[in-house]
Each structure stands twice: as C-alpha cells, then as structure tokens.
LUMVEXDO-257607 format. One record per residue (C-alpha): residue number from 1; residue in one letter; z, x, y. Coordinates in pm, 1 decimal, padded with zeros to 6 digits. Layout:
ZABA, num, residuo, pz, px, py
ZABA, NUM, A, Z, X, Y
...
This chain:
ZABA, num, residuo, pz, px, py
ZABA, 1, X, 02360.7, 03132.6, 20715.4
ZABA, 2, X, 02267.5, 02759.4, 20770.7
ZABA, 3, X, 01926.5, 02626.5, 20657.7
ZABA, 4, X, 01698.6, 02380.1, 20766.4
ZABA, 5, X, 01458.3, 02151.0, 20602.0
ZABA, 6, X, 01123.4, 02149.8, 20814.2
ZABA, 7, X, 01004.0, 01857.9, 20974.2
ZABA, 8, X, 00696.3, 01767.1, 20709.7
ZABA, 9, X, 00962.9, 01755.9, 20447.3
ZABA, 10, X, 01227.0, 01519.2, 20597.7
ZABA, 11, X, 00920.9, 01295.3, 20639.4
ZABA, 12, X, 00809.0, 01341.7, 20312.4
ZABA, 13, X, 01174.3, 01234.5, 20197.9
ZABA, 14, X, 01197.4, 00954.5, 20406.7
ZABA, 15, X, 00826.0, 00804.9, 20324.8
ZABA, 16, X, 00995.4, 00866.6, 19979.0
ZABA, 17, X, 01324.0, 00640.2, 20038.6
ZABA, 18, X, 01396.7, 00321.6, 19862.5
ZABA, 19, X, 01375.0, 00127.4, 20165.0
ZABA, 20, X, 01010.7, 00179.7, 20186.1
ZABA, 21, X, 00917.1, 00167.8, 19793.9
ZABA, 22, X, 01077.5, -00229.0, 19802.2
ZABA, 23, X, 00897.1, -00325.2, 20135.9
ZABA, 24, X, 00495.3, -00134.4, 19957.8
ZABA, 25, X, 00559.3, -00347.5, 19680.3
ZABA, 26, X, 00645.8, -00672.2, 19856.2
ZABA, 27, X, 00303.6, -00628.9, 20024.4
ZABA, 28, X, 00100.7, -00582.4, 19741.7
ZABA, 29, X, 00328.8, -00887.7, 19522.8
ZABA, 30, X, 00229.6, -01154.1, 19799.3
ZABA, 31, X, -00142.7, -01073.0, 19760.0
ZABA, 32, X, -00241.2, -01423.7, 19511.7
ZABA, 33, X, -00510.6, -01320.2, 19234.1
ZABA, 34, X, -00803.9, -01506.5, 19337.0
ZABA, 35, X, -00943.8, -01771.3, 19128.5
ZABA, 36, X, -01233.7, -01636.0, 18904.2
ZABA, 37, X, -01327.0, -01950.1, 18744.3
ZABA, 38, X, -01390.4, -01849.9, 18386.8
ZABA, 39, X, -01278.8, -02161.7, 18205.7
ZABA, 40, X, -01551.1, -02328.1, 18436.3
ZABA, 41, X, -01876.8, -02072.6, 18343.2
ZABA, 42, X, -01737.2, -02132.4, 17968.5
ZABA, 43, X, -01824.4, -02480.9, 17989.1
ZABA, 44, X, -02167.0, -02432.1, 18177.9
ZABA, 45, X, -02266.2, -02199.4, 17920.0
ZABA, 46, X, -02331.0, -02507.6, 17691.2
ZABA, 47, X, -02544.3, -02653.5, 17894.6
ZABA, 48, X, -02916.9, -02595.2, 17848.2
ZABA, 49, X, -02991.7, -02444.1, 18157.8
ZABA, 50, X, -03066.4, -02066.9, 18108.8
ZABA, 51, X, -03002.2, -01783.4, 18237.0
ZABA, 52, X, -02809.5, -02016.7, 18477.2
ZABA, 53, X, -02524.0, -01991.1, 18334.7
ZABA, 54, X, -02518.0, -01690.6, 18199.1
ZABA, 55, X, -02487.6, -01549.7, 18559.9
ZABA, 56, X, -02197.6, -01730.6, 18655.0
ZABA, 57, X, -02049.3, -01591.0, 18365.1
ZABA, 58, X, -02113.2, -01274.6, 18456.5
ZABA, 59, X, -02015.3, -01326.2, 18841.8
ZABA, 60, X, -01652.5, -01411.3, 18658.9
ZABA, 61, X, -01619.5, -01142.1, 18452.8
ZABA, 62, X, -01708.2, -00952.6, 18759.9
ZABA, 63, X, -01473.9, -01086.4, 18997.9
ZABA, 64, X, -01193.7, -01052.6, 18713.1
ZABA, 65, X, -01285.3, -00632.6, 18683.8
ZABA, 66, X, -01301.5, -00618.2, 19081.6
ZABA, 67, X, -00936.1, -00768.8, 19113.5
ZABA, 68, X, -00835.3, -00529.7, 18859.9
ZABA, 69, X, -00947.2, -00249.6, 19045.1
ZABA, 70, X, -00783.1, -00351.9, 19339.0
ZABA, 71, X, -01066.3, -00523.7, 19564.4
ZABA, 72, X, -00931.6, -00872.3, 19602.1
ZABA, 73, X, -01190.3, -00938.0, 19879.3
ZABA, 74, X, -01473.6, -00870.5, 19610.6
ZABA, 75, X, -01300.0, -01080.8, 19356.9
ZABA, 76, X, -01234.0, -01386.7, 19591.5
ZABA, 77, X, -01633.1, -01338.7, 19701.5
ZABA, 78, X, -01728.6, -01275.1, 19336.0
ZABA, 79, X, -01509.3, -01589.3, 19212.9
ZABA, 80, X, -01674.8, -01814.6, 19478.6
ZABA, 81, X, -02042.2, -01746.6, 19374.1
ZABA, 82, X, -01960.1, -01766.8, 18980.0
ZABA, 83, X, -01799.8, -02126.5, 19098.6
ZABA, 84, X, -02111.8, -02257.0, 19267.8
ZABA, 85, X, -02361.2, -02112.4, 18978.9
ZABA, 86, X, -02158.7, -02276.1, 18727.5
ZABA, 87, X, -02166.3, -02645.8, 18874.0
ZABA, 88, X, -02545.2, -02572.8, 18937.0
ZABA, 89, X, -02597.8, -02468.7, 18572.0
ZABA, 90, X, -02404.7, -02781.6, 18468.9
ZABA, 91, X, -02605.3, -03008.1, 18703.2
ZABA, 92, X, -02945.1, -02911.7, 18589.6
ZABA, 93, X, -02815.7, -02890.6, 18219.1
ZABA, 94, X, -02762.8, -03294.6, 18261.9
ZABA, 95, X, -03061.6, -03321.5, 18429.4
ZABA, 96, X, -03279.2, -03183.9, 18175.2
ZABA, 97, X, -03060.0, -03380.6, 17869.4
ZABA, 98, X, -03177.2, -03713.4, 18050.5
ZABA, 99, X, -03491.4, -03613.2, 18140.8
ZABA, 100, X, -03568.1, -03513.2, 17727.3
ZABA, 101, X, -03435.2, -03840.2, 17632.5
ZABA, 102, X, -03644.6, -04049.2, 17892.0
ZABA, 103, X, -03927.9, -03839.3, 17753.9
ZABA, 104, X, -03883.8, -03926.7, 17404.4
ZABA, 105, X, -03808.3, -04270.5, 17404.2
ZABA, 106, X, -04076.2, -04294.0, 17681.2
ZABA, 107, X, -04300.8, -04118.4, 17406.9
ZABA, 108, X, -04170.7, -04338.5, 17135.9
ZABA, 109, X, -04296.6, -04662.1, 17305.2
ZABA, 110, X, -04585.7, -04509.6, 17397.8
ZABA, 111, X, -04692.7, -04395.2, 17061.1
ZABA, 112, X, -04610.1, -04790.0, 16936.3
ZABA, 113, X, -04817.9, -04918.5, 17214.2
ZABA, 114, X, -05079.5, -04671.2, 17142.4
ZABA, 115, X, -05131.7, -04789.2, 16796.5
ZABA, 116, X, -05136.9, -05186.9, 16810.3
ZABA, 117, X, -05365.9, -05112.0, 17084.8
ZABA, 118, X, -05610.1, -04883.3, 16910.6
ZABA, 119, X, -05558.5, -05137.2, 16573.4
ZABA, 120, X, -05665.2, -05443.2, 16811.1
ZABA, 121, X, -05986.5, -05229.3, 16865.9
ZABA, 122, X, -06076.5, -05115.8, 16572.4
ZABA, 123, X, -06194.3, -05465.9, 16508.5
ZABA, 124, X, -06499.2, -05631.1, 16712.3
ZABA, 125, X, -06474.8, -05972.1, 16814.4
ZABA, 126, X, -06577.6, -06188.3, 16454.6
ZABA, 127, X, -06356.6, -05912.8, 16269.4
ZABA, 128, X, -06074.3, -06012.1, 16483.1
ZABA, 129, X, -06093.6, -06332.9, 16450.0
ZABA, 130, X, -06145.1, -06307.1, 16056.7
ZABA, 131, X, -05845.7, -06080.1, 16041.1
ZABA, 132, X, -05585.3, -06326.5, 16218.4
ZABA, 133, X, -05688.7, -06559.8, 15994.4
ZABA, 134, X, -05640.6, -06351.1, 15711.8
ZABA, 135, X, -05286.6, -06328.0, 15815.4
ZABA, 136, X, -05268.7, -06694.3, 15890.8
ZABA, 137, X, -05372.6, -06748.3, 15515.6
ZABA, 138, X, -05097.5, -06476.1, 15393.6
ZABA, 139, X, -04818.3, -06648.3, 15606.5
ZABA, 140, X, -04892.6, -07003.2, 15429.8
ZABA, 141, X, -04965.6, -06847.9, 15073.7
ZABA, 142, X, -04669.8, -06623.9, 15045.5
ZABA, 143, X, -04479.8, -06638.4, 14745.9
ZABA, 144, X, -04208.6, -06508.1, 14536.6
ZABA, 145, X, -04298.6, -06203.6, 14359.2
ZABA, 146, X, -04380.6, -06246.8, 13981.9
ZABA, 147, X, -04507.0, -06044.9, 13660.4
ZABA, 148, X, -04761.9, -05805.7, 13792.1
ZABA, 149, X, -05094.3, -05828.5, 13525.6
ZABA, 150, X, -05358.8, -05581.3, 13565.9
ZABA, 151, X, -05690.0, -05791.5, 13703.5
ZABA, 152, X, -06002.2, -05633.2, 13745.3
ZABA, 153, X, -06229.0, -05726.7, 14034.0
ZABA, 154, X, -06580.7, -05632.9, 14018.8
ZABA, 155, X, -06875.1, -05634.0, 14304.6
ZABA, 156, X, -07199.6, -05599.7, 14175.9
ZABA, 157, X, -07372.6, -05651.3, 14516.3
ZABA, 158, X, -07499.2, -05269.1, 14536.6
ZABA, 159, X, -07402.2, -05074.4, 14852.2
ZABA, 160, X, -07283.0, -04745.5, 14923.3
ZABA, 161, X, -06918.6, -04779.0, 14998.8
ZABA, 162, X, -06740.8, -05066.8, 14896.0
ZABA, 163, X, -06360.8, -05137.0, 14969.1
ZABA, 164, X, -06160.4, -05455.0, 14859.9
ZABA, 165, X, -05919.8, -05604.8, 15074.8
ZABA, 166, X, -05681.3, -05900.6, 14976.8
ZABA, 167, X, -05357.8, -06096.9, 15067.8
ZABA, 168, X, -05175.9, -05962.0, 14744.5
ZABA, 169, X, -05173.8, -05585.3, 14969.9
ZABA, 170, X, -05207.9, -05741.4, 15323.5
ZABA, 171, X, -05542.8, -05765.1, 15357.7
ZABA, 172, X, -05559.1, -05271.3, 15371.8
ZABA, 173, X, -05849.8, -05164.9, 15256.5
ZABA, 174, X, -05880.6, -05036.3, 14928.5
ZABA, 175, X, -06163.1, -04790.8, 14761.7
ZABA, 176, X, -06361.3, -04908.8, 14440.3
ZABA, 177, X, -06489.0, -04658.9, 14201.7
ZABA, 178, X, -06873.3, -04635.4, 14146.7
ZABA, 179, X, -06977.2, -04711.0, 13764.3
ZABA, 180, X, -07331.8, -04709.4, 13759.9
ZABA, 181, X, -07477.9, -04966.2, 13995.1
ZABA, 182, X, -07152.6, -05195.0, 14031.9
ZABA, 183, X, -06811.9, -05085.0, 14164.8
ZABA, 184, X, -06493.9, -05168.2, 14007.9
ZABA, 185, X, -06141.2, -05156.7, 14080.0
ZABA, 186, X, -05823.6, -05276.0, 13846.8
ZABA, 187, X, -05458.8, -05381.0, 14023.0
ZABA, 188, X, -05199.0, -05479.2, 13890.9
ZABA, 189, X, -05144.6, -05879.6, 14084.4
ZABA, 190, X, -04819.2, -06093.8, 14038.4
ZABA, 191, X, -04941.7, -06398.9, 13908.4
ZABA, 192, X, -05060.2, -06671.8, 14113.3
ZABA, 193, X, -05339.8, -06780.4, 14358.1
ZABA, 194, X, -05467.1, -06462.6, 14551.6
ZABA, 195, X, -05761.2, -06425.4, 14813.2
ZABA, 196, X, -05987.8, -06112.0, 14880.2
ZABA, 197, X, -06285.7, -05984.1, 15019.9
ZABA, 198, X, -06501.2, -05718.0, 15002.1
ZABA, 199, X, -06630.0, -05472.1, 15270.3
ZABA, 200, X, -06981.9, -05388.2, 15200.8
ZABA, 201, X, -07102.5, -05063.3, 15406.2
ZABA, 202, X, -06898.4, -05158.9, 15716.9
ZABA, 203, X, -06980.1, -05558.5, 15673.2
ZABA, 204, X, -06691.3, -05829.8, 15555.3
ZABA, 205, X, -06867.7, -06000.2, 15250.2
ZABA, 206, X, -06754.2, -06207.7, 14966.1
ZABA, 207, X, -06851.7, -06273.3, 14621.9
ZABA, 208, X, -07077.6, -06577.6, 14568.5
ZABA, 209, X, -07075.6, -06581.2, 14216.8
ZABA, 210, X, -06698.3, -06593.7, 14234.7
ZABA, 211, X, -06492.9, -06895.2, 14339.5
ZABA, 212, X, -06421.3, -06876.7, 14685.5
ZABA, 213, X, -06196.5, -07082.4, 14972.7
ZABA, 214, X, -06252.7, -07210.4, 15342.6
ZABA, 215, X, -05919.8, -07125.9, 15538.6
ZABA, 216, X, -05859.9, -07365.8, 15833.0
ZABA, 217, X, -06052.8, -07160.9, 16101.5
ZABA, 218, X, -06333.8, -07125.8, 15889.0
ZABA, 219, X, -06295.8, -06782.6, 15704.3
ZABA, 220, X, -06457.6, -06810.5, 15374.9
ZABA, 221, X, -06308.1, -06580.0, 15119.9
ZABA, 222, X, -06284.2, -06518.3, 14771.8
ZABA, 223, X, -05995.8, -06677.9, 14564.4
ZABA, 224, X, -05877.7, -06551.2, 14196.3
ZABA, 225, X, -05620.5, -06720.2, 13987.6
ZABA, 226, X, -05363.9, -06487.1, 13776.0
ZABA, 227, X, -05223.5, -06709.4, 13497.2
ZABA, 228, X, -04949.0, -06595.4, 13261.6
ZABA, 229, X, -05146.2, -06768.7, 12965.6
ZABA, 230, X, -05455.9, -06523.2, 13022.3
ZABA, 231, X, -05226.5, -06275.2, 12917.9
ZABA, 232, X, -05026.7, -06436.1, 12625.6
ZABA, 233, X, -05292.1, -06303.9, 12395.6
ZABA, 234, X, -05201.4, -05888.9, 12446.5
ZABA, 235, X, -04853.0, -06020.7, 12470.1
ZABA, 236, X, -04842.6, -06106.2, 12118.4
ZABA, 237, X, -05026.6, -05831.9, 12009.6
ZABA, 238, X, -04751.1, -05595.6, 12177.5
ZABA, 239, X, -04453.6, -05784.4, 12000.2
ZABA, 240, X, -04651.3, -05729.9, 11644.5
ZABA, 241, X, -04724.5, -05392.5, 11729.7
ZABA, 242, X, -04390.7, -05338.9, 11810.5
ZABA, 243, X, -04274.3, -05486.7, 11488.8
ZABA, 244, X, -04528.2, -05340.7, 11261.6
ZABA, 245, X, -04393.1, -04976.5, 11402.6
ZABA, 246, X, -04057.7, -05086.4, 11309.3
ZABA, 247, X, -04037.1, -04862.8, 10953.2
ZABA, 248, X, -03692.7, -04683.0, 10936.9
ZABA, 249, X, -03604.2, -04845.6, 10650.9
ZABA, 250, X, -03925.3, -04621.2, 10484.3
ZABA, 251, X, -03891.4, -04362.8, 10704.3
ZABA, 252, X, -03738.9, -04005.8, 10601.1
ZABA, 253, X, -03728.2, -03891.2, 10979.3
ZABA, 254, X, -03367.4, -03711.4, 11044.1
ZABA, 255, X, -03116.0, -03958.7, 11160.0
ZABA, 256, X, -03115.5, -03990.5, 11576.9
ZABA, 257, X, -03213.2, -04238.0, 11841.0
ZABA, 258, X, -03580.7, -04269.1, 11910.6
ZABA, 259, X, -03770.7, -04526.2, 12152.9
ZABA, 260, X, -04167.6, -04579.1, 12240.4
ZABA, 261, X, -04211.0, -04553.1, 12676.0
ZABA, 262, X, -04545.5, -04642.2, 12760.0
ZABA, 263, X, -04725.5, -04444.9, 13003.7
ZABA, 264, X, -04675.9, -04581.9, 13345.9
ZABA, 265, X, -05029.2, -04522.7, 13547.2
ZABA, 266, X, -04975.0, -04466.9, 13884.8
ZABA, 267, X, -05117.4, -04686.0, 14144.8
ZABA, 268, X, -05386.0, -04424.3, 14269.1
ZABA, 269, X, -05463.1, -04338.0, 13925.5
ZABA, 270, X, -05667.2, -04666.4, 13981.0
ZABA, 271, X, -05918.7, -04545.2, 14204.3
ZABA, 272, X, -06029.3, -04213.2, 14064.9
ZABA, 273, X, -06375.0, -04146.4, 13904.3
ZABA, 274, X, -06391.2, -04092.0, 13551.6
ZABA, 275, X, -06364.2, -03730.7, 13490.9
ZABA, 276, X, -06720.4, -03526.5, 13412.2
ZABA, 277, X, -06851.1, -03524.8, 13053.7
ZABA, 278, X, -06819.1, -03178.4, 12911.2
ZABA, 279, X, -07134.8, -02992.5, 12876.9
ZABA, 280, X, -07155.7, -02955.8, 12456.1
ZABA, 281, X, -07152.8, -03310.5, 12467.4
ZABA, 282, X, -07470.8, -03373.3, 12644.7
ZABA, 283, X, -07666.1, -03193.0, 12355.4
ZABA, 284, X, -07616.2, -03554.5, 12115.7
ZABA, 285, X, -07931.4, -03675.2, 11893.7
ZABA, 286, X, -07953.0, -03971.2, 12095.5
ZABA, 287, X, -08072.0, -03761.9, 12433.4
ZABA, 288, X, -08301.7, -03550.9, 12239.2
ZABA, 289, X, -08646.7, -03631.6, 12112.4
ZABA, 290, X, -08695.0, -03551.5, 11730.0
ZABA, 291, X, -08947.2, -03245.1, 11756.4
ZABA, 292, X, -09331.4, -03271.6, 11559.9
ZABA, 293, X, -09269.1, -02995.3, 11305.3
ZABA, 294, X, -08896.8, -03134.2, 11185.8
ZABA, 295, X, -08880.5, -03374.5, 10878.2
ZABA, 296, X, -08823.9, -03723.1, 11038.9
ZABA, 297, X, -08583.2, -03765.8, 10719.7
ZABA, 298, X, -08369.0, -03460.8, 10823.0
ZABA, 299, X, -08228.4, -03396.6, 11181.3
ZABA, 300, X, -08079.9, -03077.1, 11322.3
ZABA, 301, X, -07753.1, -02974.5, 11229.2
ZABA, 302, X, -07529.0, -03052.2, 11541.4
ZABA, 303, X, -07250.4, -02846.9, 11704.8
ZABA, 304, X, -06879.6, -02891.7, 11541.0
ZABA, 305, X, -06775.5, -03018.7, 11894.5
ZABA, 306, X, -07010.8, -03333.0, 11864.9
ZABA, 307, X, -06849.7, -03446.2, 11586.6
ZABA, 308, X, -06631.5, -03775.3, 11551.1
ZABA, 309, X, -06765.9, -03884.1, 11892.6
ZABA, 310, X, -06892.0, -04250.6, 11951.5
ZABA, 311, X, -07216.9, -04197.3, 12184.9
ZABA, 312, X, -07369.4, -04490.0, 12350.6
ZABA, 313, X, -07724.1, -04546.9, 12526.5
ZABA, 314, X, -07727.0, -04720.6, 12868.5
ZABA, 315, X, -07817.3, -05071.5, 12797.9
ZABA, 316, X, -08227.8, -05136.3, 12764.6
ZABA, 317, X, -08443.2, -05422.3, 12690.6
ZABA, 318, X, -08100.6, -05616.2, 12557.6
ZABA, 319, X, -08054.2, -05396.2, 12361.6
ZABA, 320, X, -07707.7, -05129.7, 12318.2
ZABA, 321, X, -07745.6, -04840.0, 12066.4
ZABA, 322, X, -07419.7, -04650.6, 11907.9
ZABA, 323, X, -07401.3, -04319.8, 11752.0
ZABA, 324, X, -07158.7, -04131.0, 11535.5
ZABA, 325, X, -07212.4, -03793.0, 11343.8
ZABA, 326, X, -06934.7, -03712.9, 11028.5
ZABA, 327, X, -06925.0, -03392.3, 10811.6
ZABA, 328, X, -06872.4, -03421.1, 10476.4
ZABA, 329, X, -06794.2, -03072.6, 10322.1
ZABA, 330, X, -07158.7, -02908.8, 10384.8
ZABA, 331, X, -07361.5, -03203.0, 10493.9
ZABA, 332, X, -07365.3, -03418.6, 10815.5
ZABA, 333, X, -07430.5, -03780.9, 10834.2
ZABA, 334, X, -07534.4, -03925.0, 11164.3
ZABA, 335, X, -07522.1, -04345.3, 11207.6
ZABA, 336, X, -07723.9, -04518.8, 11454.6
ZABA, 337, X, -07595.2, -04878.8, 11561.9
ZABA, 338, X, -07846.3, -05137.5, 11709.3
ZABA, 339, X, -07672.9, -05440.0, 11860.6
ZABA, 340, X, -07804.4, -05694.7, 12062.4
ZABA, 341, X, -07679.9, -05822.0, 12399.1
C-alpha cells in the first residue's frame, strides 16, 4: 500500500532544499555593515566639550549593538547622528581651546597694563616728576657692584612713619625702625657714591644736616659716600681676631676639622623692633626711688635675674648713668657710672 507525503510537508522539504539555503544567505551577505564611526567619537572625546562627546560615543556604540541585532536601518541612522555629534564636539572643543588662550594672554596684557597704569598714579604730579628723575640719576650713577658695608642712615626729623628710599634699591621704599624719637635703619651698600631720601608721613624730604646733591632737573637729594678705608679699621680687627683664635698648637680638643661661620643676618632682620624687655628686669635700682626708712648706705637685695646686667638711664642734663649689680658669695655690690656727654 503506497503512501503519500501531504502537501505541508513537501513544502516544508522544499523551503528546506539547498537551493534556497545558498540564495537566504546571499541576501543577507550583500547587506554592507554600516559605518558607525567609532574611531571618530574616540577622538572627540578629547576635546573639552562635554557631554558632547560623550553622546556621540554612545550613538556609536549604539548603532554597533543595533547592527548586531540585525536592524541595519537603525545602525545606518544611529551611525549618521554619532558622525555629526562628533564633528560638533570637535568644533566647539577648538573653539573653546582658542577662546581660553585669547583669554589669558588677553588677561596677561591686561594685568601688565593694569599695573604701570595704576604705578603712574600712585604718584601726583611733583612726585612724578621727582621719581623720573630719580631714575634719570640711577641710569647715570650705575655702577659695578662692590663689597657691600653695613651703613647706617639715621632721620632725626620726628614723624610718624618714616621710609627711606635710595638708588642703591631703586629708589622702593623701605621701613625705619622707631628708637626713641629718631628712626634708624642699617643696609648693607656696595661701596661708592649713593643717593636717598626720606619719606616723612607721606611727604619726599631730605636730610639737611647731611650732604646732599642737585640732579639736572632740579631734584635735591641726599648723597652718602661708602669708602673701603672707613672700614679698614674692623677689618684689621677681624684678621687679629682671627689670628688670636688660632690656638691648636695649645689646644687638647680631639683631632677633626673645625671652622668659625659668622651669622649671616638676613636682610629683613634689619627692620624689626628690638624685642620687649622682660618684666624682672624693669625692677633695677636705677628705676626705683630709695625708700625713707632704708639705710641710704644699704640698698635692697635684688632678684638673681638682675644680676650681671649693664642698665643705662636715658640721657639727662648731659649726663648718661650706668649700672651693674655682682654677687659675691652672700653680699651684692651694685656700681653706679656717671659719664658726661
């Protein structure tokens, strides 16, 4: 008895015959893989344009996932929009790279501008004038740098603030320390002719007890001389220092190198107040008054901390007075020093 396959499955066989498997996958090896333009949203992403870029990175990633899951049209769409993002990212990451340099060299000369400008106004018209001749006077006196010497420079003019201003530090002002009613400051000056000025409570001044020098516009200003024979004197009294320390032969120190570095003050160093007087040391025989009852012959017995102190008076009548107090086992012995000046 004959058989016979029904109709759905001779179809089923032929949708199933070779001829048909080789023409399915002809169609699907001519579809092209659209472009998703990674390499391109790589580069954006260093550009400094945020979250630009980032989204055309993710537009490729996208259109790579939608071509692997079989919707080219989605990937081809996706690909075009991660294309355009990414040239936008990397045209506004330019943008902004020239735009922050313009801004800070634009800044730059501004800032420069800013200060000669505000340094040309911080001067009123006769302080302008004396300050370009100041530097007129620096131009012609400049000279090779020697031996610095410390020089002191004194104004005893009163005032309240006082600042000293010279061509040996281009003519900056410089603070001078209060001591009593004068106010004194000590640089260290190559040697040579120098010329300085003071500035008295926000008025140029000079010195007219000092020697002083017309420039050629009229500026008068003081002028000091630093010679290296002022100095000769402490010179020599370094070198025989020096050689009077010189005692190895007598000396039972341990065998080794040794040197002597003096201390090196520092330029600001200059400029500070003396530091406070301790407050044991105010309690001295010569600020007290000897009282009725004590014997003028005996005085109190003073603090340990006073002793081996030199104590001076301020200056009266001429007249400067020096104190010392010593202990000799049990007893004290204070010495008073009257010297005229």
């Amino acid at each position: 008895m004959s058989q016979y396959a029904p109709k759905s499955d001779f179809k089923t066989a032929l949708d199933s015959s070779p001829e048909a498997n080789t023409e399915d996958d002809k169609t699907e090896e001519d579809v092209p893989m659209p472009k998703n333009y990674l390499w391109l949203t790589i580069v954006s992403c260093f550009c400094p344009a945020y979250p630009i870029n980032i989204v055309a990175f993710v537009f490729s990633i996208m259109s790579l996932n939608s071509y692997n899951n079989g919707d080219v049209e989605g990937s081809r769409r996706l690909g075009r929009n991660a294309k355009w993002v990414a040239i936008a990212s990397i045209i506004i990451g330019l943008l902004i790279i020239g735009i922050s340099c313009a801004v800070h060299f634009a800044r730059k000369e501004l800032t420069n501008d800013f200060l000669s400008l505000s340094t040309l106004l911080c001067f009123q018209a006769p302080e302008k004038e004396e300050f370009l001749a100041w530097q007129h006077d620096l131009e012609v006196n400049d000279k090779a740098p020697a031996q610095a010497r410390p020089t002191v420079f004194r104004w005893t003019g009163g005032g309240k603030e006082v600042y000293l201003s010279g061509s040996f530090n281009n003519w900056s002002k410089l603070p001078l320390t209060r001591s009593h009613n004068n106010f004194v400051a000590i640089l260290d000056l190559p040697e040579g002719e120098h010329q300085y000025k003071f500035y008295v409570d926000g008025q140029w001044t000079h010195d007219p007890s000092e020697p002083v020098v017309t420039s050629q516009l009229g500026t008068v200003n003081n002028i000091i001389q630093v010679k290296k024979t002022d100095f000769e004197v402490f010179d020599a009294l370094m070198v025989d220092s020096q050689k009077c320390s010189d005692v190895s032969e007598l000396s039972s120190s341990p065998p080794g190198p040794y040197h002597q570095e003096p201390y090196v003050s520092k330029p600001e160093e200059r400029f500070k107040a003396p530091p406070i007087l301790p407050p044991h040391l105010l309690q001295v025989i010569l600020n007290k008054d000897t009282g009725i009852s004590c014997d003028p012959a005996l005085l109190p017995e003073p603090n340990h901390v006073m002793l081996n102190h030199l104590y001076a008076l301020s200056i009266k009548d001429g007249v400067m007075v020096l104190s010392a107090t010593h202990r000799y086992k049990k007893k004290y012995v204070t010495t008073l020093l009257y010297k005229p000046i």
